[in-house]
RODO-2510 file (C-alpha; in nm, 4 decimals, decimal comma):
residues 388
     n   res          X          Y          Z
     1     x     5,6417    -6,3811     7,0813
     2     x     5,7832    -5,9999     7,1701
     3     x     5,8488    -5,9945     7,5089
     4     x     5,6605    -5,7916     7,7354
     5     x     5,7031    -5,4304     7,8690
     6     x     5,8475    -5,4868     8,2256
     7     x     5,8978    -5,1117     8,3191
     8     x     5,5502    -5,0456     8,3940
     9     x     5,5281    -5,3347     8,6809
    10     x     5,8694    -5,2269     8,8067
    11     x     5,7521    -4,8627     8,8641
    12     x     5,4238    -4,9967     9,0184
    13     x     5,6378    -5,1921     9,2691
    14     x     5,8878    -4,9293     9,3362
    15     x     5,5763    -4,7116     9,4639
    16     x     5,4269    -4,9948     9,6670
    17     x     5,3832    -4,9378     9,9853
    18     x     5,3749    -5,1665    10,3223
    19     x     5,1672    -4,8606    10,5257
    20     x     4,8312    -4,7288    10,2900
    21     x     4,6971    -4,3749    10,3896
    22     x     4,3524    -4,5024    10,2367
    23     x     4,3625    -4,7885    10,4435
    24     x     4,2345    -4,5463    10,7136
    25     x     3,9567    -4,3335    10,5316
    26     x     3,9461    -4,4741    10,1321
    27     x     3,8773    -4,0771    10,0332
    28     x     4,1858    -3,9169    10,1356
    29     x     4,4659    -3,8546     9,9454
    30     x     4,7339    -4,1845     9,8362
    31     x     5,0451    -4,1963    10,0173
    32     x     5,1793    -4,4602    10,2305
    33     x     5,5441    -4,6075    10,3265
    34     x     5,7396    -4,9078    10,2393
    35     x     5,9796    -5,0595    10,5316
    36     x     6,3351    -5,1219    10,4177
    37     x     6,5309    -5,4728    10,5525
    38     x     6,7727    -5,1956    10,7730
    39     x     6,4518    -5,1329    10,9652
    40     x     6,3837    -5,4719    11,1143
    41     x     6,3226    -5,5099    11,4371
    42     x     6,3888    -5,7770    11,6954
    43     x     6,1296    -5,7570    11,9455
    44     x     5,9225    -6,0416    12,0733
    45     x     5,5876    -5,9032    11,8961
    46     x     5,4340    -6,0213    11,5388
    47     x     5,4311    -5,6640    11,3244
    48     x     5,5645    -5,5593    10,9982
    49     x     5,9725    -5,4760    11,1426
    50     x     5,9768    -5,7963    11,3284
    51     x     5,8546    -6,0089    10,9967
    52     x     6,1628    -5,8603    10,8208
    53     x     6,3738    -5,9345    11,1009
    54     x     6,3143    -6,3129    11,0241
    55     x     6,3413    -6,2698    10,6772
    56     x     5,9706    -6,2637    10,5801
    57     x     5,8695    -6,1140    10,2451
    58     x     5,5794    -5,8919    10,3647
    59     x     5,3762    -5,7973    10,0382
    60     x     5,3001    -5,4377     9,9476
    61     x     5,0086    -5,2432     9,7807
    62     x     4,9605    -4,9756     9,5699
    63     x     4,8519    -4,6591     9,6958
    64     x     4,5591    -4,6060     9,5047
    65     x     4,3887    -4,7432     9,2546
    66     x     4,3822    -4,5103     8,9694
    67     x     4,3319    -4,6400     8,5852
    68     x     4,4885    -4,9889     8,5382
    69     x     4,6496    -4,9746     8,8661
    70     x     4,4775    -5,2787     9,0043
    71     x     4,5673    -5,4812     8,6765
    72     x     4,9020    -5,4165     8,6555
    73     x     4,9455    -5,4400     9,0451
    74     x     4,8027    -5,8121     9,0287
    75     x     5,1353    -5,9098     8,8007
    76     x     5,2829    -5,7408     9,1464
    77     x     5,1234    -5,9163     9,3771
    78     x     5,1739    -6,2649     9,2235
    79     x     5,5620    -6,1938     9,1804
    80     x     5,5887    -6,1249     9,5536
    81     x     5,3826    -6,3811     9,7017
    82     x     5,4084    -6,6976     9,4587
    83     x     5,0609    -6,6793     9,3975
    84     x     4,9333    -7,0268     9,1688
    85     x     4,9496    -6,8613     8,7830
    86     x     4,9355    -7,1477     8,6011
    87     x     4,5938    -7,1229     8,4898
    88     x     4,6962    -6,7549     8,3482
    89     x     4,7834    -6,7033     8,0320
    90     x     5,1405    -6,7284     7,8892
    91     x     5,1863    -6,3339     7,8608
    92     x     5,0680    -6,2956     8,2280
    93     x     5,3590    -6,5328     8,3563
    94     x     5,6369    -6,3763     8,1865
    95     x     5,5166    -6,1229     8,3191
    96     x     5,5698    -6,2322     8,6543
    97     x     5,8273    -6,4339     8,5958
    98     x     6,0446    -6,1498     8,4450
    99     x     5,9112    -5,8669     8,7684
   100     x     6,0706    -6,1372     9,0053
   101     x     6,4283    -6,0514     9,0326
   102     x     6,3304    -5,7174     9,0973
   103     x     6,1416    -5,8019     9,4244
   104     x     6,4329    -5,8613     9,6494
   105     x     6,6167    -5,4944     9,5644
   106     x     6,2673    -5,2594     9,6377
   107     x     6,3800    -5,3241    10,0306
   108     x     6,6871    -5,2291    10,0207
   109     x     6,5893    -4,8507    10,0193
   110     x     6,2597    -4,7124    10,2067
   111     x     6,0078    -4,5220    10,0885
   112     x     5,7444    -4,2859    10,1161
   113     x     5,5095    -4,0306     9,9499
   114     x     5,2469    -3,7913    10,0382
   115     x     5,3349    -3,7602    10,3719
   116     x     5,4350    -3,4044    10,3840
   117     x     5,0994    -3,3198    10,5463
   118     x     4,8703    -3,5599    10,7015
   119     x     4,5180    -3,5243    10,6183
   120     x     4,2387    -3,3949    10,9109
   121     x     4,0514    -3,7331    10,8583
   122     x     4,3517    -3,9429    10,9733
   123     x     4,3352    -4,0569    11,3170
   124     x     4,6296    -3,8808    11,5228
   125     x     4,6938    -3,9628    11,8722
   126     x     4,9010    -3,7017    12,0903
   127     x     5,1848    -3,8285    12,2524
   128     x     5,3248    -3,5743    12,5594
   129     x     5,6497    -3,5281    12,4813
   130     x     5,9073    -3,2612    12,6606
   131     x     5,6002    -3,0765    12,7712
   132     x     5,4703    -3,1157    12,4233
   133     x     5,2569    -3,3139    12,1981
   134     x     5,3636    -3,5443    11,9264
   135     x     5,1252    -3,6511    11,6966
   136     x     5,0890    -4,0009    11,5935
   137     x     4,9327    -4,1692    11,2811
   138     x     4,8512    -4,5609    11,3340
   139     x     4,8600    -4,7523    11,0148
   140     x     4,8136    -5,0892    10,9575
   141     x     5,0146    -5,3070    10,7250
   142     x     4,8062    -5,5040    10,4886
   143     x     5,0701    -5,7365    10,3872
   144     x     5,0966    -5,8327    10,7373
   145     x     4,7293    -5,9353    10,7414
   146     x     4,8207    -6,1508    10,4195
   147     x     5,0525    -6,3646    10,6070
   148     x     4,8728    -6,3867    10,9284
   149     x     4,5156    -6,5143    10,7087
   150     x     4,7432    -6,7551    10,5753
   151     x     4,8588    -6,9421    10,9061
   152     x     4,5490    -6,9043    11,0425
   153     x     4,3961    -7,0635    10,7622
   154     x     4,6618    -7,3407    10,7672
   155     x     4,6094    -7,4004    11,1295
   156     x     4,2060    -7,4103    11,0539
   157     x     4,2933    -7,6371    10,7836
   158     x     4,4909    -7,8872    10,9737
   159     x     4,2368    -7,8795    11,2956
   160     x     4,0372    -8,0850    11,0526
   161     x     4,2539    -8,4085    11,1019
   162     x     4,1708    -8,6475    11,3629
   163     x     4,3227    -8,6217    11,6751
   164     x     4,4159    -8,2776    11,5970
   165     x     4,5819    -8,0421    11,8912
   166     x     4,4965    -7,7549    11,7263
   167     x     4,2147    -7,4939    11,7883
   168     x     4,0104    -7,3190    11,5831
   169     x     4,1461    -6,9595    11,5502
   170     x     3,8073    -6,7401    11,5207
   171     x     3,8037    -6,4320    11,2544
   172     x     3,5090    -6,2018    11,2355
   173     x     3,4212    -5,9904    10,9079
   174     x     3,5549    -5,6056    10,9157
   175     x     3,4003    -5,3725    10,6715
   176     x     3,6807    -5,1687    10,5026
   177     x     3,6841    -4,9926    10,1902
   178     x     3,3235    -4,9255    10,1001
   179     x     3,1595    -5,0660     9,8230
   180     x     3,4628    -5,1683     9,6309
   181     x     3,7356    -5,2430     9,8226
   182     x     3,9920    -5,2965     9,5538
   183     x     3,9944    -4,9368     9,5491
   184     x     4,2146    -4,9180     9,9145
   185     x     4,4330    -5,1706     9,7678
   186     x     4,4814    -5,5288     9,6301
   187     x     4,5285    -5,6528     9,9942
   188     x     4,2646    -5,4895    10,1895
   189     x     4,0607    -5,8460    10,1735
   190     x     4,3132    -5,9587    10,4195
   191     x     4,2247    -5,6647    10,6726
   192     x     3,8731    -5,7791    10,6807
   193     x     3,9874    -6,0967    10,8977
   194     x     4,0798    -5,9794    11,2113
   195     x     4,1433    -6,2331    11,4495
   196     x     3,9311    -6,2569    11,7582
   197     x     3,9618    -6,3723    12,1115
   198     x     3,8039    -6,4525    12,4031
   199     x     3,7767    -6,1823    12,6928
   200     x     4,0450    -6,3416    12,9751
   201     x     3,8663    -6,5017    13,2822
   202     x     3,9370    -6,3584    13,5967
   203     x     4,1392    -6,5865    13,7817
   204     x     3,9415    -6,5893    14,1518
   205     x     4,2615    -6,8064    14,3085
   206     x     4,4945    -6,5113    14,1253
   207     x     4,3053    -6,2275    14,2227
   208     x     4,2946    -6,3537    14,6150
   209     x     4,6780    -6,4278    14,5761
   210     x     4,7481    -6,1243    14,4989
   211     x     4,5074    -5,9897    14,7313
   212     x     4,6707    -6,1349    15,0240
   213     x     5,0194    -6,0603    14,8993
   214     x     4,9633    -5,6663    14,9057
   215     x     4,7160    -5,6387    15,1743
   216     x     4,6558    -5,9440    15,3932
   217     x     4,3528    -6,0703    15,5145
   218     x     4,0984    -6,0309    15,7625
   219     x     4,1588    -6,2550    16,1270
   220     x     3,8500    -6,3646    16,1851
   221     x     3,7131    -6,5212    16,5735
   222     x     3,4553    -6,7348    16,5872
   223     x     3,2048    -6,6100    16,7838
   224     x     3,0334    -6,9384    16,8296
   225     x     3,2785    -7,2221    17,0036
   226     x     3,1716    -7,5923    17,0878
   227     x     3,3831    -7,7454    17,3748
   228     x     3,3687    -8,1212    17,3205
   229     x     3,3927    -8,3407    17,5954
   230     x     3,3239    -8,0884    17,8380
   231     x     3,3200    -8,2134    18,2069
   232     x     2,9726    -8,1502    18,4167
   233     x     3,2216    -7,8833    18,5810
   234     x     3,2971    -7,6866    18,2524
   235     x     2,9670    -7,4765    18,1607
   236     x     3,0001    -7,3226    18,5035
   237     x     3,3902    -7,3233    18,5119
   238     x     3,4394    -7,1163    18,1876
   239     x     3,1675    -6,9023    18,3057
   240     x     3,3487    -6,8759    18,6442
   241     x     3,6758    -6,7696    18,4465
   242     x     3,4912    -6,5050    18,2614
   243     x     3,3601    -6,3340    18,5626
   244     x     3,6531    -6,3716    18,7500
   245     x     3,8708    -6,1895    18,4712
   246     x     3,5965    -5,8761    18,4586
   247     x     3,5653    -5,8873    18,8553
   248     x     3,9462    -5,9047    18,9762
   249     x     4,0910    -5,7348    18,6740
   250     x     3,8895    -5,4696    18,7539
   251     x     3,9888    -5,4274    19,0836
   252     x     4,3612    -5,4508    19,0033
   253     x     4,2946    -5,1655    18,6927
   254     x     4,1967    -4,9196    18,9141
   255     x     4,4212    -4,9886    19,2104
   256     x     4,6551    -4,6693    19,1637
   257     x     4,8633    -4,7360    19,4357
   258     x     5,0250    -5,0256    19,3308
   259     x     4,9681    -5,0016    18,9233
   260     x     4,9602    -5,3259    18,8667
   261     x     4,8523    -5,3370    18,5254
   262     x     5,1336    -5,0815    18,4337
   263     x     5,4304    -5,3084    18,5753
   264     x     5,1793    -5,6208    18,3984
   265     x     5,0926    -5,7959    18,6956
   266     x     4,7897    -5,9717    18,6609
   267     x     4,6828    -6,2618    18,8867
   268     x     4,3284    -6,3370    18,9357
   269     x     4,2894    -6,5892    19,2010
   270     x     4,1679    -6,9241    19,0378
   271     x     4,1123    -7,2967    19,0640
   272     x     4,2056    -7,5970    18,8546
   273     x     3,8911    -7,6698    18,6242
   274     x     3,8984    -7,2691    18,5377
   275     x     4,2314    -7,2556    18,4579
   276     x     4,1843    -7,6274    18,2349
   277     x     3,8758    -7,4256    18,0131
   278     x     4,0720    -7,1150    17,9870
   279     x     4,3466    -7,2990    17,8209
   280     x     4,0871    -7,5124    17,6005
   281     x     3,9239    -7,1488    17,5211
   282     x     4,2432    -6,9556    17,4076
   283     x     4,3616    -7,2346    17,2340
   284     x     4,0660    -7,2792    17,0045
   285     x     4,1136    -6,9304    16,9305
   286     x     4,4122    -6,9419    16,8510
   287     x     4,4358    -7,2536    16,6748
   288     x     4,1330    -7,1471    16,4285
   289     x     4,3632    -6,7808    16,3355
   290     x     4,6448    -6,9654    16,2750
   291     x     4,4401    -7,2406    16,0411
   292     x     4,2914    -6,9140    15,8397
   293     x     4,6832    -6,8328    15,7953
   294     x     4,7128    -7,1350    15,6672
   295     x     4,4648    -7,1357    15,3945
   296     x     4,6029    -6,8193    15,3038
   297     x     4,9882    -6,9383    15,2862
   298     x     4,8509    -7,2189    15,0652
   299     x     4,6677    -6,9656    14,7889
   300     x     4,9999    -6,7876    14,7897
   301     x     5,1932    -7,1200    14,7040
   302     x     4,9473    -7,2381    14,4089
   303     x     5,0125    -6,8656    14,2630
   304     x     5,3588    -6,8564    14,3281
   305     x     5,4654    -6,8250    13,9386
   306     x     5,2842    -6,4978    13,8834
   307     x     5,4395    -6,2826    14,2759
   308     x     5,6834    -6,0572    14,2187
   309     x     6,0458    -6,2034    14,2361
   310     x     6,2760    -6,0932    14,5674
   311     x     6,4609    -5,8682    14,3392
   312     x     6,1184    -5,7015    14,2134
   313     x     6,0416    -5,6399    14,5824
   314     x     6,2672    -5,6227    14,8689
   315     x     6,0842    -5,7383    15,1246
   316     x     6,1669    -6,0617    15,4052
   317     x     5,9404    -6,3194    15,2868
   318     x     5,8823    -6,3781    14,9664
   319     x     5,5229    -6,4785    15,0643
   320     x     5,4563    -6,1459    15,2116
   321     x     5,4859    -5,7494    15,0789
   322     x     5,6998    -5,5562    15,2811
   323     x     5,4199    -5,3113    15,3623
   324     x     5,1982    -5,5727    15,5779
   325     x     5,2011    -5,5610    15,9940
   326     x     5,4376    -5,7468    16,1800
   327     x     5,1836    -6,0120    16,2915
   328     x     5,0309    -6,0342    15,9676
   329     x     5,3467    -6,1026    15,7997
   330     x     5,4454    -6,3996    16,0585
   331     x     5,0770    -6,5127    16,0455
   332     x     5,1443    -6,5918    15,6605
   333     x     5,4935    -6,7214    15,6643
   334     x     5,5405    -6,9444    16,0026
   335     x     5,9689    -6,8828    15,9262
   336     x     5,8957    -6,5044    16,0527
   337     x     5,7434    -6,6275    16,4088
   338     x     6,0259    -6,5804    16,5753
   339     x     5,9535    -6,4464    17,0073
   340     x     5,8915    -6,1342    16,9386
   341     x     5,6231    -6,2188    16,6797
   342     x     5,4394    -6,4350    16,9190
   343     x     5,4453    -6,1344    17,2005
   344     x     5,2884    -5,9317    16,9380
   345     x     5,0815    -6,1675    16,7807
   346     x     4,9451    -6,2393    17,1293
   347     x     4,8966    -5,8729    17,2374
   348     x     4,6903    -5,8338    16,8891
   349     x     4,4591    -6,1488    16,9124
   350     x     4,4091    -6,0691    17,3387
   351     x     4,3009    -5,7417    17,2215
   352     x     4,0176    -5,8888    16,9571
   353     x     3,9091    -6,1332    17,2295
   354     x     3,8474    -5,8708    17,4768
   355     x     3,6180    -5,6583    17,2017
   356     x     3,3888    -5,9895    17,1361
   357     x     3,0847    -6,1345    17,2786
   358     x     3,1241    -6,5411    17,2668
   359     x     2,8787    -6,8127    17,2842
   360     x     3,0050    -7,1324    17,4202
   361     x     2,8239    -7,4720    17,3696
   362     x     2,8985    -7,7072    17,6125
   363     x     2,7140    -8,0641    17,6402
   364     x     2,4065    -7,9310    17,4174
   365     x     2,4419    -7,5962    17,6864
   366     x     2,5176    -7,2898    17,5138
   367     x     2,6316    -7,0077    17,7705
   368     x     2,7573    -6,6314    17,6434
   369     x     3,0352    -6,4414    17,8227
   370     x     3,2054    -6,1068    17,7209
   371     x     3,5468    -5,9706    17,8660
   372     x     3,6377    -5,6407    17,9834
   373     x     3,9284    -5,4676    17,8141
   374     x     4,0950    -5,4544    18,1504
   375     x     4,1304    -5,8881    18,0591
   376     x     4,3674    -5,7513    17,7721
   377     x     4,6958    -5,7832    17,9410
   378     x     4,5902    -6,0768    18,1424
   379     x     4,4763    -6,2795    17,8133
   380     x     4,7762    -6,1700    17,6243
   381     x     5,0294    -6,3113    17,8887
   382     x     4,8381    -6,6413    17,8553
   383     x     4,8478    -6,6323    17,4869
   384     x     5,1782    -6,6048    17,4971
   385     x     5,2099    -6,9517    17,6862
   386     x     5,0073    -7,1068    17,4295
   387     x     5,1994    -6,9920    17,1251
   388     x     5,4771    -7,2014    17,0542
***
C-alpha cells in the first residue's frame, strides 16, 4: 500500500488555531490565533496560557470550514488528542499516525491570520487607557472547553461509585453555531457545555461581621427593666431617686453663683435604700450594653478568617476598624478599656439614660420615671464607679 499524502494534514494543522473569529458570530470572516509554549502563563486561573504552562496539549481548530476542511481536520484532531481510531480504517491511521510527530513543533512558533482588521460584528470592549480607549476582542478557546468536558465528565463518571465524595458538576446546553455547527469548527461541541453554578448564599453571620467591623453597632437600653427581689421599700425608693435627681440637679444647674455643674459637683442629698436601687438601676444598664458587646465580639471571632489582616489595616485592635468611636472600639475589644475608656464610655451611656423614658417592674408594680439632662453629669460620675 502507497503511503499517504501527509502535506495536506500538516498545512491544515499549521493554520489551526487555539482562538476562532467564527466562534463569536459563524458569518464573519476566518481568522483566529494559535498560542505558542513561550506564552504560558503561571497564574493561579484555568485558561488556555496557564494549560501550557503545565504542559497540557490544548487542541486547535480550523478556522473555517471550507471544502474538505472538516475531513481532513478530523485526521487533526485525532493526532492531537489520542482520540480511539481503531475502528477506522487502515489508511485513516497512518494517517494519524504519520501527522503525530508534527504536533509537538506547531507550538513552538505562534500564529495568526486575518486579524489585520476586526470585523463590526465582533464584540469589542473599550479599555481606558492613557486617556484613551483600547479595544478588546474576547475569544474563547475551544480546545480549552475539550479538556474541561473531559474532567467534568470523568468526575460525573466516578460520582457514580458508592460512597463517592464527588459532586455532580452541572452543564447546561449553549446554542453556538447555527444549524450546523461543524461549520465554526470541529470543537465547537465542547463550547456548548458550559459549566454552571449555583448563585453564592449570602453569608448573614459574614455580612454582620463585617458590618460591625466597619461601622459598629447600635447600643441599645432597655426601656423596660424588672428589679427582682425588690424590697417593699424599692418601688418608692427608685422613684424617690428619680425625682430627687430632676429636683436637686435642677437647683444646682441653675445656681450661677457657685457653678457647680461646671467644676462637676453634684450631690443630691440621699438615703440608703435610694442609693442601693440606683446602683441596681445603673448596673442593669450597664451590664445589658456591655452583654450586646459581647455578642458582637463573638460574631467577629467566628468570622475572623475572612477581616482584614493588621498589615491590611492599621488600626489597634484587630477586632475593630480604625475609623469607629473611642467607646465603640473598647465596647468590642474589652483589651482597649483602659480609664479613660470607662470615663468616656460612662459620659456616653449617662447621656442615653438621661434622653429615655424607663418603666420599672418591681414586685408585679410597674412604675415609669424619666431624667432631666441636668442628671447627665451626676449619672456619669456614678457610672464611672460601676465600671470596672
Amino acid at each position: 500500500m502507497p503511503e499517504p499524502q501527509t502535506d495536506i494534514f500538516i498545512n491544515a494543522l499549521e493554520e489551526s488555531v487555539h482562538f476562532s473569529l467564527k466562534t463569536i458570530n459563524s458569518n464573519i470572516e476566518k481568522g483566529g490565533i494559535r498560542l505558542s509554549k513561550q506564552q504560558a502563563l503561571d497564574l493561579p486561573y484555568l485558561s488556555a496560557r496557564t494549560l501550557l504552562n503545565e504542559d497540557f496539549l490544548i487542541p486547535t481548530d480550523y478556522q473555517a470550514n471550507a471544502g474538505k476542511t472538516a475531513s481532513i481536520f478530523k485526521v487533526v484532531k485525532a493526532a492531537m488528542i489520542n482520540d480511539e481510531i481503531s475502528s477506522e480504517d487502515a489508511e485513516f491511521q497512518q494517517q494519524v499516525e504519520q501527522l503525530k510527530p508534527s504536533i509537538s513543533s506547531v507550538f513552538n512558533e505562534p500564529y495568526q491570520a486575518g486579524t489585520e482588521n476586526i470585523d463590526i460584528r465582533m464584540r469589542q470592549l473599550l479599555i481606558p487607557k492613557n486617556g484613551e480607549y483600547v479595544s478588546v476582542s474576547p475569544l474563547t478557546a475551544a480546545g480549552v472547553n475539550y479538556l474541561v468536558n473531559q474532567e467534568v465528565d470523568t468526575v460525573n463518571e466516578l460520582r457514580k461509585a458508592k460512597d463517592s465524595e464527588f459532586n455532580r458538576i452541572q452543564t447546561a446546553i449553549f446554542g453556538i453555531g447555527g444549524a450546523n455547527p461543524q461549520n465554526v469548527g470541529s470543537l465547537v461541541r465542547s463550547m456548548q457545555r458550559p459549566i454552571t453554578v449555583d448563585a453564592p448564599q449570602a453569608s448573614e453571620k459574614v455580612r454582620q461581621a463585617l458590618a460591625i467591623f466597619y461601622n459598629g453597632f447600635t447600643i441599645r437600653l432597655s426601656r423596660k427593666i424588672k428589679l427582682l427581689h425588690g424590697t417593699k421599700r424599692a418601688k418608692e425608693a427608685i422613684k424617690e431617686w428619680s425625682e430627687i435627681l430632676n429636683r436637686h440637679l435642677i437647683i444646682t444647674a441653675t445656681n450661677t453663683i457657685q457653678n457647680w455643674h461646671d467644676l462637676e459637683i453634684f450631690a443630691p442629698s440621699t438615703n440608703r435604700d435610694v442609693r442601693d436601687q440606683e446602683v441596681i438601676f445603673l448596673n442593669i444598664l450597664a451590664k445589658d450594653v456591655l452583654r450586646q458587646a459581647t455578642f458582637q465580639k463573638n460574631i467577629l471571632e467566628e468570622a475572623e478568617s475572612i477581616l482584614p489582616s493588621m498589615e491590611e489595616i492599621e488600626r489597634p485592635s484587630f477586632w475593630v476598624h480604625p475609623s469607629l468611636s473611642f467607646v465603640l472600639q473598647g465596647l468590642i475589644d474589652p483589651e482597649l478599656r483602659d480609664d479613660h475608656w470607662r470615663i468616656k464610655f460612662s459620659d456616653y451611656l449617662a447621656r442615653k439614660i438621661t434622653n429615655e423614658t424607663f418603666d420599672i417592674e418591681i414586685n408585679n408594680e410597674t412604675i415609669t420615671i424619666s431624667l432631666d439632662s441636668n442628671a447627665e453629669g451626676y449619672i456619669a460620675r456614678r457610672l464611672r464607679e460601676i465600671i470596672r
